[in-house]
C-alpha positions as CSV (number, residue, x, y, z in Angstrom):
1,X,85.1,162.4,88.8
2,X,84.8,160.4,92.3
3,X,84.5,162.0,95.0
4,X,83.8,160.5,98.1
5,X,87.4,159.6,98.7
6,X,89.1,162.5,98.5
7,X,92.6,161.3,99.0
8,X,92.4,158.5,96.3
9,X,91.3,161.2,93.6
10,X,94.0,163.3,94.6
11,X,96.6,160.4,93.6
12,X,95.1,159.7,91.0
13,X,94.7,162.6,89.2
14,X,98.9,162.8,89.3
15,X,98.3,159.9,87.7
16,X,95.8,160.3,85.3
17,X,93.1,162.4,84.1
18,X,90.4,164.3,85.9
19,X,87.9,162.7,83.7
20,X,84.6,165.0,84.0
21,X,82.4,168.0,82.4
22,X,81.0,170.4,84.7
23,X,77.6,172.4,83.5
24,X,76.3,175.3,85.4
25,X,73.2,175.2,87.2
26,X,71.8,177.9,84.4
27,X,69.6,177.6,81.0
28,X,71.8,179.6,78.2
29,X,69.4,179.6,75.4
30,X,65.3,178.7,75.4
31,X,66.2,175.6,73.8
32,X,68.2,174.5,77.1
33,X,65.0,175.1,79.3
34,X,63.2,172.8,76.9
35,X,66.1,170.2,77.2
36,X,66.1,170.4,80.5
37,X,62.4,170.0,81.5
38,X,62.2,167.1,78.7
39,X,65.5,165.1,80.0
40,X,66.2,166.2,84.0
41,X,64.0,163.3,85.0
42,X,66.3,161.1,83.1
43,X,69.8,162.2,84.4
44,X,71.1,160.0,87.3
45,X,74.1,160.7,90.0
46,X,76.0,157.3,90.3
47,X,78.0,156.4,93.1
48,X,80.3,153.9,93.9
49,X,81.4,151.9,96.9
50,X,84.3,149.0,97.6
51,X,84.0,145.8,99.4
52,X,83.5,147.7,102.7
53,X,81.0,150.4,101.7
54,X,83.4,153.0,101.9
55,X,82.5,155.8,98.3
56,X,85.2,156.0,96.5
57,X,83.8,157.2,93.4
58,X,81.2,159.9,92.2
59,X,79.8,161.2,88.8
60,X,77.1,161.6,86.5
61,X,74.9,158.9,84.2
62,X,72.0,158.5,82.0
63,X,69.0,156.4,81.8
64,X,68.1,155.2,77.9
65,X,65.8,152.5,78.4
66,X,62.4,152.5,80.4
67,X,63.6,149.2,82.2
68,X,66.6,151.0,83.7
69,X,70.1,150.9,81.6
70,X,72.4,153.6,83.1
71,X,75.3,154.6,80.6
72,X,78.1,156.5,83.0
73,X,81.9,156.6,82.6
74,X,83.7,153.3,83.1
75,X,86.2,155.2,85.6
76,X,83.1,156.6,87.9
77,X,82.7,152.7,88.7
78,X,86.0,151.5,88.3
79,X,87.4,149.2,91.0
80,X,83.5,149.0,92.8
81,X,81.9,146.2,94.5
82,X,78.6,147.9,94.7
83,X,77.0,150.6,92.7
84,X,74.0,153.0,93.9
85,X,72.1,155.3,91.6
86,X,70.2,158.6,92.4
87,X,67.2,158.8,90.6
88,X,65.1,162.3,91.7
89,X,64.9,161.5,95.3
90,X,65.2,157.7,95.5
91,X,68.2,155.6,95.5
92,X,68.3,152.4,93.8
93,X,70.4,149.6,93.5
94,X,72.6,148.7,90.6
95,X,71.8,144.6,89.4
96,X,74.9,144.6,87.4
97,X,76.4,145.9,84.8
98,X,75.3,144.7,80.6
99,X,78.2,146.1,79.0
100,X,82.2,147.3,80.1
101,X,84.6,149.6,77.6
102,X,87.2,150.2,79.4
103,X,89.5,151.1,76.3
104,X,86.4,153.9,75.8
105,X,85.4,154.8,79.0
106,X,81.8,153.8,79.1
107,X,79.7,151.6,81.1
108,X,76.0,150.5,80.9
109,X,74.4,149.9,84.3
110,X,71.2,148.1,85.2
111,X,69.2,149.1,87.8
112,X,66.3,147.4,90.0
113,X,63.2,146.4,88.3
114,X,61.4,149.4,87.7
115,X,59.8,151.7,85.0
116,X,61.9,154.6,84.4
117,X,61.8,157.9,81.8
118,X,64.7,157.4,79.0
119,X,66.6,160.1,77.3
120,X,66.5,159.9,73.3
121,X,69.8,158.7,71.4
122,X,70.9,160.7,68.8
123,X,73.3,160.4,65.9
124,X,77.0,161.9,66.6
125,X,78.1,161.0,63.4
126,X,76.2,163.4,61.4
127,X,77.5,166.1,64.6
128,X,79.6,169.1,63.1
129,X,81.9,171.8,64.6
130,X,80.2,175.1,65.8
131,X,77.0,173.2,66.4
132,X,75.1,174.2,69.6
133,X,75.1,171.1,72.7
134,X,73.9,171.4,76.4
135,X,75.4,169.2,79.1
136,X,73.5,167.8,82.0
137,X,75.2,166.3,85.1
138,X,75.9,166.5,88.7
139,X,79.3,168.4,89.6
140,X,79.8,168.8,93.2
141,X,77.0,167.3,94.4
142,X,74.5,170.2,92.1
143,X,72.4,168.0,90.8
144,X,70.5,168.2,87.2
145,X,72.1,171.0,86.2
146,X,72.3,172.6,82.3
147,X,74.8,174.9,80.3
148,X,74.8,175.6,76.8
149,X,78.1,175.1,74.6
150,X,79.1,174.4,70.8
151,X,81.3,171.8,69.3
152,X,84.7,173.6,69.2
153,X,86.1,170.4,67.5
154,X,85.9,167.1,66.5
155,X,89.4,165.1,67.3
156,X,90.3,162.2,65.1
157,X,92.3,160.1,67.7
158,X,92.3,156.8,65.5
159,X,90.5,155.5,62.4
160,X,87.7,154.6,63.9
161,X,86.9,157.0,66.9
162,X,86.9,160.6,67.1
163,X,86.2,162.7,70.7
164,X,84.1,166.2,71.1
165,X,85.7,169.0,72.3
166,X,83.1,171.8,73.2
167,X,83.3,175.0,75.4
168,X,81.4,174.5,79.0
169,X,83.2,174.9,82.3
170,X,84.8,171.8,84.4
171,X,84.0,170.6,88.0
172,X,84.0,167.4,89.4
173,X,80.8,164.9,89.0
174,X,79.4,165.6,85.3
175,X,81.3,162.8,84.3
176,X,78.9,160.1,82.5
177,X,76.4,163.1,82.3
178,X,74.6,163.3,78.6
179,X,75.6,165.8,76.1
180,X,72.5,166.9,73.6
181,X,71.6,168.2,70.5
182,X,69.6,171.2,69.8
183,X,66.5,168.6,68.8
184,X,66.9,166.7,72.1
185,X,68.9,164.3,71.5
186,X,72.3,162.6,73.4
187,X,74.9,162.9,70.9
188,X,78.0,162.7,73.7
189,X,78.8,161.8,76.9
190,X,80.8,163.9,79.3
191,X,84.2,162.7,80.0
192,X,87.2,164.3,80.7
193,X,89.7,166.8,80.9
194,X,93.6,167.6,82.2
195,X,94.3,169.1,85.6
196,X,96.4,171.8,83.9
197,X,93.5,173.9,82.3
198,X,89.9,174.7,82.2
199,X,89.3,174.9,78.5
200,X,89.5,171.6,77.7
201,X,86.1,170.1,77.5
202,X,85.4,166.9,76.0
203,X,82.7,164.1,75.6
204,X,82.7,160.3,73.7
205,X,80.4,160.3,70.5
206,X,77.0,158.7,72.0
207,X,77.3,155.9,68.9
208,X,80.5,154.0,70.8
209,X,77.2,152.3,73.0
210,X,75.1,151.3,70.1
211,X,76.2,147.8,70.4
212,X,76.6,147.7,74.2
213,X,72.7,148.7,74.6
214,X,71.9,145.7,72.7
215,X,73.1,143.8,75.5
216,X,71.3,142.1,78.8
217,X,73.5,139.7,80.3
218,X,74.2,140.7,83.7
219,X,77.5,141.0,85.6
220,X,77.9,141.8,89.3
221,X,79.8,145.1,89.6
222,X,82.7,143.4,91.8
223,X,83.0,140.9,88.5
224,X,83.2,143.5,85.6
225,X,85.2,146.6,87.7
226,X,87.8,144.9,88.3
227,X,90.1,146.5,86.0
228,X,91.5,149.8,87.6
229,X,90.8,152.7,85.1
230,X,93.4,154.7,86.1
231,X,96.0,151.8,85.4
232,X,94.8,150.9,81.7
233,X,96.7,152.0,78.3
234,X,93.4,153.8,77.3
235,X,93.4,156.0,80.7
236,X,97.3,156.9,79.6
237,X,96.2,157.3,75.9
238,X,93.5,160.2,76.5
239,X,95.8,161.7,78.8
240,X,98.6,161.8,76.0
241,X,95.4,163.3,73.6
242,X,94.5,165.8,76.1
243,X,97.9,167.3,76.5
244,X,98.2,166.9,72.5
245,X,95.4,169.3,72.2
246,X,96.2,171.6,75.0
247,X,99.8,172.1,72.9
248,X,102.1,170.4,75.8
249,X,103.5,167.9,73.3
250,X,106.5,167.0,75.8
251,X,103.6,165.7,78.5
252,X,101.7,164.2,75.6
253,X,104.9,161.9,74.9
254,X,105.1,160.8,78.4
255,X,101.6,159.9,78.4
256,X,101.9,158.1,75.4
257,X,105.2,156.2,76.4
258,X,103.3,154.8,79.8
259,X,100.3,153.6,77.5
260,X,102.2,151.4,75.6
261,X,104.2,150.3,78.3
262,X,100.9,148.4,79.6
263,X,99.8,147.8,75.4
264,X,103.0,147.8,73.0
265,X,100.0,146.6,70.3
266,X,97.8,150.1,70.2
267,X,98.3,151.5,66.4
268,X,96.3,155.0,67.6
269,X,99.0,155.0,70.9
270,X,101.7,154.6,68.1
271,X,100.5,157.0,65.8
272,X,99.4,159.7,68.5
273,X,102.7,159.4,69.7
274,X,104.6,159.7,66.3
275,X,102.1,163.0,65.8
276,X,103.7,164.6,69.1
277,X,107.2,164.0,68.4
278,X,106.8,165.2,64.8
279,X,105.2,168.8,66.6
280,X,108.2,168.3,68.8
281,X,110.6,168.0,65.4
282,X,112.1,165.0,66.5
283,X,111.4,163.9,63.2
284,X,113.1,161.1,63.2
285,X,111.3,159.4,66.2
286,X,108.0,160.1,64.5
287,X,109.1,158.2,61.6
288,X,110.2,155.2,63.8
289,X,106.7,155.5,65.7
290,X,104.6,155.6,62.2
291,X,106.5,152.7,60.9
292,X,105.9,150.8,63.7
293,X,102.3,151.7,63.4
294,X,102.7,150.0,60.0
295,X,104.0,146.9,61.0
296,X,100.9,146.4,62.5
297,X,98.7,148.3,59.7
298,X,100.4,148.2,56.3
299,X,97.6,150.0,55.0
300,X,96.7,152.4,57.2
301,X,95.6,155.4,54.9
302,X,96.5,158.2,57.6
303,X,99.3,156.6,59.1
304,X,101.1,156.4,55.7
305,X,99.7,159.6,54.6
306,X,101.6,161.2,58.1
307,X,105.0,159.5,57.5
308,X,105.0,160.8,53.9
309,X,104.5,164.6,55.7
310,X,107.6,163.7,58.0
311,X,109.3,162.7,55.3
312,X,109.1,166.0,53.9
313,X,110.0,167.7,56.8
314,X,113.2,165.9,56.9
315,X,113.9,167.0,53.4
316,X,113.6,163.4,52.0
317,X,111.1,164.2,49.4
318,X,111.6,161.0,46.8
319,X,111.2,158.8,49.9
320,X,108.1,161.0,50.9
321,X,106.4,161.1,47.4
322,X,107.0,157.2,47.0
323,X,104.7,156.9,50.8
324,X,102.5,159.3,49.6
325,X,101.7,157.8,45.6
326,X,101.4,154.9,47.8
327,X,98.7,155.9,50.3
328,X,96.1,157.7,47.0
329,X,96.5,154.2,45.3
330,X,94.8,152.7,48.2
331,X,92.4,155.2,48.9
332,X,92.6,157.8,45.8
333,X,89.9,160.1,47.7
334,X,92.8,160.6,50.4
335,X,92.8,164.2,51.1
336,X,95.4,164.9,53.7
337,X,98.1,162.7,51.1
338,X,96.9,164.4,48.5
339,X,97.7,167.8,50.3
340,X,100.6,166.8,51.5
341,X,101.8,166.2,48.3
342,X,101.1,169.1,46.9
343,X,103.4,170.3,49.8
344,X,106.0,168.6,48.4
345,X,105.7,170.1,45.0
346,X,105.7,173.1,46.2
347,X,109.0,172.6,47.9
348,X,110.7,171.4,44.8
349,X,109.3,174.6,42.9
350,X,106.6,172.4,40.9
351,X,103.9,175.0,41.5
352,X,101.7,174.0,38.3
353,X,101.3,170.4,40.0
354,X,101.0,171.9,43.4
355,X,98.2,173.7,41.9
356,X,96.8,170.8,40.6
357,X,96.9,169.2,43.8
358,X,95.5,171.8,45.9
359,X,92.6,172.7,44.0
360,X,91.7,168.3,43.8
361,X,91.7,169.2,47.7
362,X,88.9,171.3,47.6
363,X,87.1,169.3,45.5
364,X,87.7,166.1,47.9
365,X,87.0,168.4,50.8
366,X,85.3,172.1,50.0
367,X,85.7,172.7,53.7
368,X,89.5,172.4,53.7
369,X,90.3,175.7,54.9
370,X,94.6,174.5,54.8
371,X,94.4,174.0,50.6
372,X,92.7,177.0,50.1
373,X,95.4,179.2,52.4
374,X,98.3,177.4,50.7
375,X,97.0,177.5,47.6
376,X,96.8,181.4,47.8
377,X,100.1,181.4,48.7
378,X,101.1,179.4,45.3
379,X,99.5,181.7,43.5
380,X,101.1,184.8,44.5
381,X,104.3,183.1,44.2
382,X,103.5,182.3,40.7
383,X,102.2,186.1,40.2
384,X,98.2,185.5,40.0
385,X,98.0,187.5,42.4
386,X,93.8,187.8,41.2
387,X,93.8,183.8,41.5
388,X,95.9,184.0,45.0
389,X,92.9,187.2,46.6
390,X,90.2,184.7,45.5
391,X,91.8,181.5,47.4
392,X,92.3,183.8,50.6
393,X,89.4,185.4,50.7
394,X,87.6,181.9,50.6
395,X,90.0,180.6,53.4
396,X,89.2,183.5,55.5
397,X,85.0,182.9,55.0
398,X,85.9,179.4,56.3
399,X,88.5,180.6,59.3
400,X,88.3,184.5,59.8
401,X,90.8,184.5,62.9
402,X,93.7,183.2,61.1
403,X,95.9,185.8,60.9
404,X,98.1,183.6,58.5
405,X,95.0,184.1,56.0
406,X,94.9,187.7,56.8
407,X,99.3,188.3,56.4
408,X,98.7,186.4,52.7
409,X,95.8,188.1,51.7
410,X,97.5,191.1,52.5
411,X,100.5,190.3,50.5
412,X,98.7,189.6,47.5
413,X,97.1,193.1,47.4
414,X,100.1,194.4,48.1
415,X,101.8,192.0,44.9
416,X,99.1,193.4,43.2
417,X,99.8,197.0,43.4
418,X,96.4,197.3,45.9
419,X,98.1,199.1,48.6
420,X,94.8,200.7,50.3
421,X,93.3,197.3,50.4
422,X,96.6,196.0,51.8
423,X,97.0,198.1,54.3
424,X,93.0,196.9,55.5
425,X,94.7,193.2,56.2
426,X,97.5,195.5,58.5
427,X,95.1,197.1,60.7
428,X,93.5,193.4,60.9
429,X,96.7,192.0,61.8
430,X,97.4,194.9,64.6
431,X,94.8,193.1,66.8
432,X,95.7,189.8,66.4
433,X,99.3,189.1,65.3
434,X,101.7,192.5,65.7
435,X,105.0,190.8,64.6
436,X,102.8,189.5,61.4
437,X,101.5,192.7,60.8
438,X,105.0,194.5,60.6
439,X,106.2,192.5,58.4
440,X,102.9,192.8,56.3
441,X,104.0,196.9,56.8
442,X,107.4,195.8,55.2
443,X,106.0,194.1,52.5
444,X,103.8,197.0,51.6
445,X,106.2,199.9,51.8
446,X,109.2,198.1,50.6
C-alpha cells in the first residue's frame, strides 16, 4: 500500500482497506528459486507523486510487454499527477497510463521507450484450490522478494468475477506484485487485505487485464487518477467481502451499506450484502436485499437460487420451492438450487426426493463435499446406515477437518451397531470439536 505519506495511509486505512500482499525475502520450494531467477528482472516498485512531488503512494507492479506495460493496483496510483517506476536500479518515467479499472483495482502503466523483460500471463481460470502460487513484490521497501503459498480459496463475489485467497504473510508494498503458477506463469495479482487480521491474503485473477493489454492509447496520469480509490463503491465493496470472509458479518454490512450509498445500481453490492445479513439471520433483510438484486437481474441464477435458501430459513417453503423450480428451469445444471432444494425436502420429511436431489448434486458437481455430508445424514435418518458410511466417508476424502463429517460418520456406525468404529470418529472429534464429540459419546452409549 502507499507509503510515502504516512499520515494519508493511516486515514485511509479507517477508511478502507490496506490493499497489499507481503512475500518474504525467502525461496520455499526449488520451484520458487526458478521463479524467481526467471521473473525478478521483470517485477517493478511503483511510486507515486501529486501535483507538488510530494509520494503519496507506494507498491508493487509488473512488466508484461517488452515495450514497457506495467500492470499495478489502481489504488497504488490513485489520485497521482506523476508516476515513477523502479526497474533493477534505474528509475523511469511513467508516459501514461493505457488502461484504468477502478471497479477492479488494476491499472496498466506505460513506461519510457525502452526494451524491457516481460513476465508470462497465465490462465486463472483453469486455477484450483490447494494449488501451489509464489508472490513477488516490494513490501517495505524489500525489493524482489518471493514466498511460496497455495490457493486456500477461490471467492465467487459476483457472476462474473471471483478473487484468490492464498496463505502468504501481509506487509505493506506487494500490492500490484504478480502472483505465479508452478509453470511460471502470473495467474493473480496481489491486492488486499483488512487491518484486523494477517490471514487474509488475496490477489485479482490475472484474466480481468486481458482486454486492457490490448490497449495503447495513452492518458497522462493526472487525467486517468483522478478518481480517489479509497472513495469508490468498489473500494467499500472488497472491504464488505474481506470482512465477509474473515466472519465479521456486522462490519461486512457497514461496508456494504457505504458502497451503495456512492452506487445504489451494483447487483454483487446487493447480493453480498443480502448474503451477510442472511449469516446475520436477519432474514428478512436478505430477502429485501436479493429482491432488489432482482429488480435489476430477473434472472440471475445465484441470486434467485440464494432467496429460495432464505426462504427456507424463514420456514416459507412453498414460496421457497416456487424461487427455486424457478431458478433449474433457467439454468437446469444449477447446483446450489438444486441442493438447496433438496434442503427443503428434507425439512418437510420428503427424504426419497431429497435423495434424489442430492445424489443429482454430485453428479452436477462430484466435488461438492456439502451434498455428500447431507446426504449421509439422510440416509441415517432413513436407516441406511451402509448408504449414509459411504456418503461420509467420501465427504471426509474431500474435507478431512470437518468435524461435522466426522460427528455423522460417527453416528452412523454407531446406528449401525459398529460401536468400535464409532468410538474411532470420538477420539477424532476430541482434537477438534469436544462439545461434538460428547455428544457423539452420548449417542454411542445411550
Amino acid at each position: 500500500m502507499m507509503t510515502f505519506a504516512r499520515s494519508s495511509v493511516l486515514k485511509a486505512s479507517r477508511l478502507c482497506l490496506y490493499f497489499l500482499l507481503l512475500v518474504w525475502p525467502f525461496a520455499c520450494h526449488g520451484d520458487a528459486d526458478a521463479i524467481f531467477r526467471n521473473n525478478s528482472g521483470a517485477v517493478v516498485v511503483v511510486a507515486s507523486f501529486d501535483e507538488r512531488g510530494n509520494p503519496i503512494g507506494q507498491g508493487s507492479g509488473f512488466i508484461v510487454s517488452s515495450d514497457g506495460k506495467v500492470v499495478t493496483n489502481y489504488h497504488v496510483v490513485t489520485m497521482a499527477s506523476r508516476i515513477k517506476v523502479k526497474h533493477g536500479d534505474a528509475v523511469h518515467d511513467v508516459e501514461g497510463l493505457t488502461h484504468v479499472d477502478s471497479d477492479n483495482d488494476l491499472a496498466i502503466l506505460k513506461l519510457t521507450k525502452g526494451k524491457y523483460p516481460a513476465v508470462k500471463i497465465g490462465n486463472s481460470d483453469v486455477l484450483r484450490v490447494g494449488e501451489q502460487v509464489y508472490a513477488m513484490g516490494s513490501p517495505q521497501g524489500l525489493e524482489n522478494t518471493i514466498s511460496a503459498g497455495i490457493v486456500s480459496g477461490i471467492r465467487k463475489i459476483d457472476k462474473n468475477i471471483s478473487i484468490i485467497q492464498m496463505t502468504a504473510a501481509i506487509s505493506h508494498g506487494s500490492s500490484g506484485g504478480p502472483l505465479f503458477n508452478e509453470r511460471g506463469e502470473v495467474v493473480g495479482i496481489a491486492t488486499f487485505l483488512i487491518a484486523e487480521t494477517q490471514n487474509l491474503n488475496f490477489a485479482l485473477p490475472v484474466n480481468l487485464i486481458t482486454q486492457g493489454l490490448a490497449k495503447s492509447d495513452l492518458v497522462e496520469p493526472g487525467e486517468a487518477c483522478r478518481v480517489d480509490f479509497n472513495k469508490t463503491a468498489a473500494c467499500f465493496f472488497y472491504q464488505g467481502v474481506a470482512y465477509g470472509i474473515l466472519g465479521r458479518h456486522d462490519r461486512a454490512v457497514d461496508s456494504f451499506k457505504r458502497s451503495l450509498t456512492v452506487d445504489s445500481g451494483r447487483v454483487e453490492t446487493l447480493v453480498n450484502l443480502g448474503v451477510s445479513y442472511a449469516n446475520m439471520e436477519k432474514l428478512g433483510e436478505a430477502v429485501d436485499m436479493f429482491n432488489r438484486a432482482l429488480i435489476l437481474e430477473p434472472e440471475n441464477v445465484d441470486v434467485l437460487a440464494r432467496l429460495g435458501r432464505v426462504y427456507a430459513k424463514q420456514g416459507n417453503y412453498a414460496e421457497s420451492t416456487k424461487v427455486l423450480e424457478k431458478t433449474l428451469k433457467i439454468n437446469p445444471g444449477h447446483a446450489d438450487a438444486r441442493f438447496f432444494l433438496a434442503l427443503n425436502y428434507a425439512s418437510r420429511g420428503k427424504k426419497t426426493e431429497a435423495v434424489k436431489a442430492l445424489q443429482e448434486v454430485i453428479r452436477l458437481e462430484p466435488l461438492y463435499t456439502d451434498a455428500y455430508g447431507y446426504l449421509g445424514s439422510v440416509y441415517t435418518d432413513m436407516g441406511r446406515y451402509s448408504d449414509a458410511i459411504s456418503a461420509f466417508k467420501m465427504g471426509i476424502s474431500q474435507r478431512p477437518g470437518d468435524p461435522g463429517m466426522h460427528f455423522g460418520l460417527g453416528k452412523a456406525y454407531a446406528s449401525a451397531g459398529n460401536k468400535a468404529s464409532a468410538l474411532q470418529e470420538y477420539q477424532i472429534l476430541q482434537t477438534m470439536d469436544k462439545e461434538m464429540a460428547n455428544r457423539l459419546f452420548k449417542i454411542i452409549y445411550k
